[in-house]
VEXNUVEX-832693 format. One record per residue (C-alpha): x, y, z; residue in one letter. Coordinates in steps of 0.25 Angstrom, whole numbers, padded with zeros to 4 digits, always signed. Layout:
N
XYZA...
***
This chain:
478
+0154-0049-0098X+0166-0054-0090X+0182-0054-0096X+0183-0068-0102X+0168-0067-0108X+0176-0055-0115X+0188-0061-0119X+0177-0073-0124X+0172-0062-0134X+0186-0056-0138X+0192-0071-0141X+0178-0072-0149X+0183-0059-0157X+0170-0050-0151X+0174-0037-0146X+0165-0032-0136X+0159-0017-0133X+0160-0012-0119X+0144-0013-0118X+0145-0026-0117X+0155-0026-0104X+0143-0028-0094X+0133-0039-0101X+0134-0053-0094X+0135-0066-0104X+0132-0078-0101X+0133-0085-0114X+0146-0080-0119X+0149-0090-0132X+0135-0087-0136X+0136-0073-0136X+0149-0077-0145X+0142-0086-0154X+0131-0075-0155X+0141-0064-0159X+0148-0073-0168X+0136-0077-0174X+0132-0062-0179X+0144-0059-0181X+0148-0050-0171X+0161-0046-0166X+0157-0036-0156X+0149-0036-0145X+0141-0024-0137X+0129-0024-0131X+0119-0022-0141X+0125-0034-0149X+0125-0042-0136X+0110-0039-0134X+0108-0044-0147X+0115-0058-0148X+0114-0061-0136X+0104-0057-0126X+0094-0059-0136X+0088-0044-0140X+0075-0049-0149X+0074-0060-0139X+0065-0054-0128X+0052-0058-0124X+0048-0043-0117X+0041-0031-0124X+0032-0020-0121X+0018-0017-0123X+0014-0003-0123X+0003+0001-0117X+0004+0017-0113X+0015+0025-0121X+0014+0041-0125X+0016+0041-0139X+0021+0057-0138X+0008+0062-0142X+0007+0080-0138X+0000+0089-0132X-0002+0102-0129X-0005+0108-0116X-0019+0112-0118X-0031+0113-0111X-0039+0106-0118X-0028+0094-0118X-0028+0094-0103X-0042+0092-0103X-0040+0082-0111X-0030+0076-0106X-0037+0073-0090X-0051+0070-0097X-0041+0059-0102X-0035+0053-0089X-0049+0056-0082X-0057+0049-0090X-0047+0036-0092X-0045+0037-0074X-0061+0037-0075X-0061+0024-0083X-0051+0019-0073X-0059+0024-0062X-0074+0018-0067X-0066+0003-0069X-0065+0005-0053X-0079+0011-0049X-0090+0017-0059X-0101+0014-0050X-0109+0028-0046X-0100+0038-0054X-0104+0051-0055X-0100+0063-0061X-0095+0076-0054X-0108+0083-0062X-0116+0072-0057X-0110+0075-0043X-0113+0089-0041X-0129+0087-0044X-0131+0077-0035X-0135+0081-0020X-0126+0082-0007X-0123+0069+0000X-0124+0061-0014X-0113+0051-0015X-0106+0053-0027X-0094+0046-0035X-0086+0051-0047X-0073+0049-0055X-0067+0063-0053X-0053+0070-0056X-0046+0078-0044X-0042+0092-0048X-0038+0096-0036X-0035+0092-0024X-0035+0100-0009X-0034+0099+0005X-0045+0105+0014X-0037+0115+0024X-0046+0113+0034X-0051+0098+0036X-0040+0094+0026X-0050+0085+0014X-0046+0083+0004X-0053+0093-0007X-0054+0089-0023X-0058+0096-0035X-0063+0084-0044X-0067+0084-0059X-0072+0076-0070X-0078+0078-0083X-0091+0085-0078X-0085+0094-0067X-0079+0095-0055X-0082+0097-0040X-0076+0093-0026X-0071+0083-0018X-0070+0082-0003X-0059+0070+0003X-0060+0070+0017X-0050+0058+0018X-0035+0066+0019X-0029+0052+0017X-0035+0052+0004X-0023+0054-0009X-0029+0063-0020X-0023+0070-0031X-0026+0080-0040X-0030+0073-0054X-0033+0060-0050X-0045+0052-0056X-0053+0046-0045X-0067+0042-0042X-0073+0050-0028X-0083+0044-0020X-0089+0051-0010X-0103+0061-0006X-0106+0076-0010X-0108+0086+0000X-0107+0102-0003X-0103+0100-0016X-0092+0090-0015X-0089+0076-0014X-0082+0070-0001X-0075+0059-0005X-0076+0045+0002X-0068+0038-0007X-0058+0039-0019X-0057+0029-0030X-0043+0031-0038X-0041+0025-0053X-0028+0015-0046X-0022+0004-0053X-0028-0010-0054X-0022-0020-0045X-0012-0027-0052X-0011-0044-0047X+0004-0049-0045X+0002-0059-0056X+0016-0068-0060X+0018-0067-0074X+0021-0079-0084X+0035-0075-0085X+0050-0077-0079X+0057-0065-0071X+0056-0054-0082X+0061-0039-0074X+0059-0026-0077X+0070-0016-0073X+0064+0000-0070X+0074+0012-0072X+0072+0025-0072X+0077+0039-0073X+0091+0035-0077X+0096+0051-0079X+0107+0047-0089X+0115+0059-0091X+0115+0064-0078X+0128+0063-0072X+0121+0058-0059X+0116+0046-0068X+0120+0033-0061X+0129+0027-0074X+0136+0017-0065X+0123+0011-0059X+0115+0009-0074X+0127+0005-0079X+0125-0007-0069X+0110-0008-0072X+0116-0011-0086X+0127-0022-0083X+0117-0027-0072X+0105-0028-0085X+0117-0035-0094X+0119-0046-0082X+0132-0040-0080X+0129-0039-0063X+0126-0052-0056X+0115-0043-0046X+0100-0046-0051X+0105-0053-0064X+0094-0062-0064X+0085-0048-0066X+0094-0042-0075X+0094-0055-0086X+0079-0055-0085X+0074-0040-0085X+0065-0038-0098X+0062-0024-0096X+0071-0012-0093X+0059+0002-0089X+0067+0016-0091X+0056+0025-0085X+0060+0041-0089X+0072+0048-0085X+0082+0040-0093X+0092+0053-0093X+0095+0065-0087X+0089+0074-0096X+0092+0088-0097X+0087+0101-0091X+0077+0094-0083X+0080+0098-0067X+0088+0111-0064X+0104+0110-0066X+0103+0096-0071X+0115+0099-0080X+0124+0098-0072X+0122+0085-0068X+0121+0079-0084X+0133+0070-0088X+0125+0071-0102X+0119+0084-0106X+0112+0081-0117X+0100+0070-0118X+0102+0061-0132X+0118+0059-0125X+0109+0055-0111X+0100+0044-0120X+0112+0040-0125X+0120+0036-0113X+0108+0031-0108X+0107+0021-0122X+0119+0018-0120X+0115+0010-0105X+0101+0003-0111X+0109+0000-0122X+0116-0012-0116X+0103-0018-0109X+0099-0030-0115X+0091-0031-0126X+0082-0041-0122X+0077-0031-0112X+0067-0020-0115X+0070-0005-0110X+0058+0004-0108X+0061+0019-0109X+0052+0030-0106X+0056+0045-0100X+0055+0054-0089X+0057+0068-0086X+0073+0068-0088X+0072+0063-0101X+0072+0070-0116X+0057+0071-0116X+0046+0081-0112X+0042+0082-0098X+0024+0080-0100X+0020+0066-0099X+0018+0058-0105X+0033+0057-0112X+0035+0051-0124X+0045+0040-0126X+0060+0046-0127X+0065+0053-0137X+0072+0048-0149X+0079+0061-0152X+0087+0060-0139X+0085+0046-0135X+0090+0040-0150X+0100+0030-0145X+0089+0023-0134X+0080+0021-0148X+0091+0011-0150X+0088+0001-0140X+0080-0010-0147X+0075-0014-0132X+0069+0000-0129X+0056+0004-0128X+0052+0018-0127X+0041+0023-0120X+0032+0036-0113X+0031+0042-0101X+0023+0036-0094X+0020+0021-0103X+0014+0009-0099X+0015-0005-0105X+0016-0021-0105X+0032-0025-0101X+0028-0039-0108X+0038-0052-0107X+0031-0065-0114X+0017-0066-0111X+0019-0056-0096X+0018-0043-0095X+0020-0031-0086X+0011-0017-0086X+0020-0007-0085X+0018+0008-0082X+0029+0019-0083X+0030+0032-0079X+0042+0041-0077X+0037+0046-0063X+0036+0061-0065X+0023+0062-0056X+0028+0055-0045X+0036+0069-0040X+0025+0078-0041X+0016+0068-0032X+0029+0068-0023X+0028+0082-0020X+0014+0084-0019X+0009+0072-0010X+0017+0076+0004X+0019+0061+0007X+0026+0058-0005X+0037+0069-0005X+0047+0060-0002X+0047+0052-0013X+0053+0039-0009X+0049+0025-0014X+0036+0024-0007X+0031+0038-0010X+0035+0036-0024X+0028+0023-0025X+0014+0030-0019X+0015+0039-0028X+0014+0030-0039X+0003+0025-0032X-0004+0036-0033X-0003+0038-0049X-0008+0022-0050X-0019+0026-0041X-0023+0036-0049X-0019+0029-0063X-0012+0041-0068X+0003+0044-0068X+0002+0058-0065X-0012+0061-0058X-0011+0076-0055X-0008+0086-0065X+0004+0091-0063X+0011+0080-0057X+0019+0080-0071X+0019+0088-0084X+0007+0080-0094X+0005+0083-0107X-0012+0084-0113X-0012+0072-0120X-0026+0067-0124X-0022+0054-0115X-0017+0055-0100X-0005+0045-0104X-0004+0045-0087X-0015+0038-0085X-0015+0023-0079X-0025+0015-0086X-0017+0001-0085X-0012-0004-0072X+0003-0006-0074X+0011-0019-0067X+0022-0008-0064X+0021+0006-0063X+0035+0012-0065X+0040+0027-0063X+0053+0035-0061X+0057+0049-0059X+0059+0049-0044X+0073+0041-0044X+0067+0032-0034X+0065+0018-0034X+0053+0011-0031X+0047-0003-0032X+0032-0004-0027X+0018-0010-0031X+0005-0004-0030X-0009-0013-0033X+0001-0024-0040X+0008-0014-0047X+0022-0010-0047X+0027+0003-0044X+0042+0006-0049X+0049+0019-0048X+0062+0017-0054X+0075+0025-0047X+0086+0033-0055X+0099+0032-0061X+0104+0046-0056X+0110+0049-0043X+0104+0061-0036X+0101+0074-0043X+0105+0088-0039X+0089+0090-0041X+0088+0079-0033X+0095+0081-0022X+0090+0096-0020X+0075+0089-0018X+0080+0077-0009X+0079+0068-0019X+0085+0056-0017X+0087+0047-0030X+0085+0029-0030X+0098+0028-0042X+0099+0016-0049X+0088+0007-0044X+0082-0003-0054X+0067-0009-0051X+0065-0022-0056X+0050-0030-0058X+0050-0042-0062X+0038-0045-0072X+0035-0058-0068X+0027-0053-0054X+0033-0041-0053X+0040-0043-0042X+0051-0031-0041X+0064-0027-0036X+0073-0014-0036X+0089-0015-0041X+0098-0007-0037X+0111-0004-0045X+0118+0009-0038X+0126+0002-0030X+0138-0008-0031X+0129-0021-0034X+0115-0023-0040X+0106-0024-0027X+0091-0023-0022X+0085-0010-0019X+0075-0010-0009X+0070+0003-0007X+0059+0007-0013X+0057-0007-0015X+0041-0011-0009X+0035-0025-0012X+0020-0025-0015X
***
């Protein structure tokens, strides 16, 4: 809002809140006639929203597919066993949809004679390199037993837990391998929807609270949203759909000495602060929230939805939608519709550190690792690669092949595709980390992905320096 569209509004007898400071108007004398007509003679953002931009008059919405409900359990063994008889008989369906000719069970297996050839839909339990001829040595099981697989392939990428169907011959009482089939995603055709430009912004790990949290930046990405930076505005005025994927604040106590570097120690005034930012995004815009490992939740997936006891104020937005970690659903504008799947990104450090080739974690090892939990349809495939709770259903299984797989948690920034599927990993909104910098970590701050919905086509904004600009790395075409 510029100096005479504010002197229009005084002269009109409308005071006007600070909020509003940042918000382009086109349409000043209807904005007037609007307030005037209500009866209002002071104007914030909320009101704006409201009279103005239109707040009931969106044609987005979301259709819920996955969403953890908050459902416990406890640590038992029986619920263990439970809990993988549950994601191996779901990756078996998947699995038998790609090939169910000649399966056999691991008990069928063992009495048949030496050089049979032999199929089965296994699980890998363990995994081991041979000192000497380096193969690859598995221990696989299903739910008639167990026995051993031989890879003599070292190029060949397995991990403990995956769900995969081996084919190969039995010598000497175990099964060398010839070929492996993994659950993957189906391929997903680069089809135009039957709608206008229509964007989808992906943020994540903001860290409000933390005294490294890049304010001036999101402060951008909030006048930039409001039309109030002439950069991109033609994506600003026509994003439908705003995804917050997990680590919205800093949190407390969750790496060592991290309260010295809190500008807010306690979590409800982090929430709050953060409120006070969605607060003045437009209305017409749908916000989708889920946690991480920072914020005020527990630490086993899946999460539930935030909090209201220390996220009351966020309740407030009527735009916001409250979802788990991870969640899947339909982002749905008109008749069009976008399979999204979102998932904080917690596994994605544990594959880091234990595949030697990924252990640098830039852009492309990060997107190969996502790779890897779409080809094995599970977001967290070995046990261990984050903290699980029981439950009767693996909520980390992937039975629907998203349009766009998005993740966080690393604070880099990623925009890739995979079988027709895009990959995003959002950056962060927090400078560099003591912790950080005692690993090497070096952080991607305030870098905005952007998909357009219509064929998703996607872009990466960057809005840390002094103009809004195109970021392109980490940026990979399909």
């Amino acid at each position: 809002m510029d100096e005479n569209q504010l002197n229009i509004l005084f002269s009109n007898g409308i005071l006007v809140d600070s909020s509003i400071k940042d918000v382009n108007i086109s349409d000043i004398d209807g904005l007037i006639n609007s307030l005037k007509e209500n009866n209002v003679g002071f104007l914030d953002i909320n009101t704006f929203h409201k009279l103005y931009d239109g707040e009931t008059s969106t044609d987005s919405s979301v259709e819920i597919i996955k969403n953890y409900e908050g459902e416990i359990s406890e640590a038992k063994p029986a619920n263990w066993v439970n809990y993988f008889n549950d994601r191996f008989n779901r990756l078996k369906m998947i699995l038998m949809s790609k090939d169910r000719s000649g399966l056999l069970s691991l008990a069928n297996i063992k009495n048949m004679p030496q050089s049979s050839d032999v199929k089965s839909i296994v699980m890998v339990s363990s995994v081991s390199i041979s000192p000497v001829k380096k193969y690859t040595v598995m221990d696989i099981e299903d739910n008639t037993g167990s026995y051993k697989a031989i890879i003599t392939n070292s190029n060949q990428e397995i991990l403990e837990d995956q769900v995969v169907i081996i084919n190969g011959r039995k010598y000497n009482d175990a099964i060398f391998v010839k070929d492996i089939t993994f659950p993957d995603i189906q391929m997903k055709e680069k089809v135009k929807q039957e709608i206008d430009d229509a964007f989808i912004l992906f943020l994540s790990d903001i860290h409000v609270g933390s005294k490294l949290f890049v304010e001036d930046a999101f402060e951008k990405f909030v006048k930039w949203i409001n039309g109030g930076i002439p950069e991109y505005s033609n994506i600003a005025k026509l994003v439908k759909f705003i995804v917050l994927n997990g680590d919205l604040i800093d949190g407390i106590g969750v790496y060592p000495d991290q309260e010295k570097e809190l500008a807010i120690t306690d979590l409800k005034g982090q929430y709050d602060k953060l409120y006070k930012f969605l607060d003045r995004i437009p209305k017409n815009i749908k916000i989708i929230l889920s946690q991480g490992n920072h914020d005020a939740t527990h630490i086993a997936e899946p999460q539930p939805k935030l909090d209201k006891t220390f996220a009351e104020n966020l309740y407030k937005l009527k735009n916001a939608v409250f979802l788990s970690n991870p969640y899947q659903v339909n982002l749905i504008v008109g008749k069009s519709k976008i399979n999204l799947l979102s998932y904080h990104g917690f596994s994605i450090t544990y594959y880091a550190n234990k595949i030697p080739k990924y252990t640098k974690m830039d852009a492309e090892d990060i997107e190969n690792i996502m790779k890897i939990q779409l080809k094995s349809r599970h977001l967290a495939p070995s046990h261990g690669s984050t903290q699980l709770m029981p439950l009767p259903r693996d909520y980390l299984v992937i039975e629907e092949t998203p349009d766009i797989y998005a993740t966080g948690h690393i604070h880099k920034t990623l925009a890739s595709i995979y079988k027709g599927t895009v990959l995003i990993n959002s950056s962060c909104w927090q400078y560099q980390t003591s912790y950080q910098k005692k690993y090497g970590m070096n952080p991607d701050v305030a870098k905005i992905p952007v998909v357009n919905m219509r064929d998703k086509s996607f872009q990466i904004l960057d809005f840390l320096g002094d103009k809004v600009q195109i970021y392109k790395k980490g940026l990979k075409e399909g």
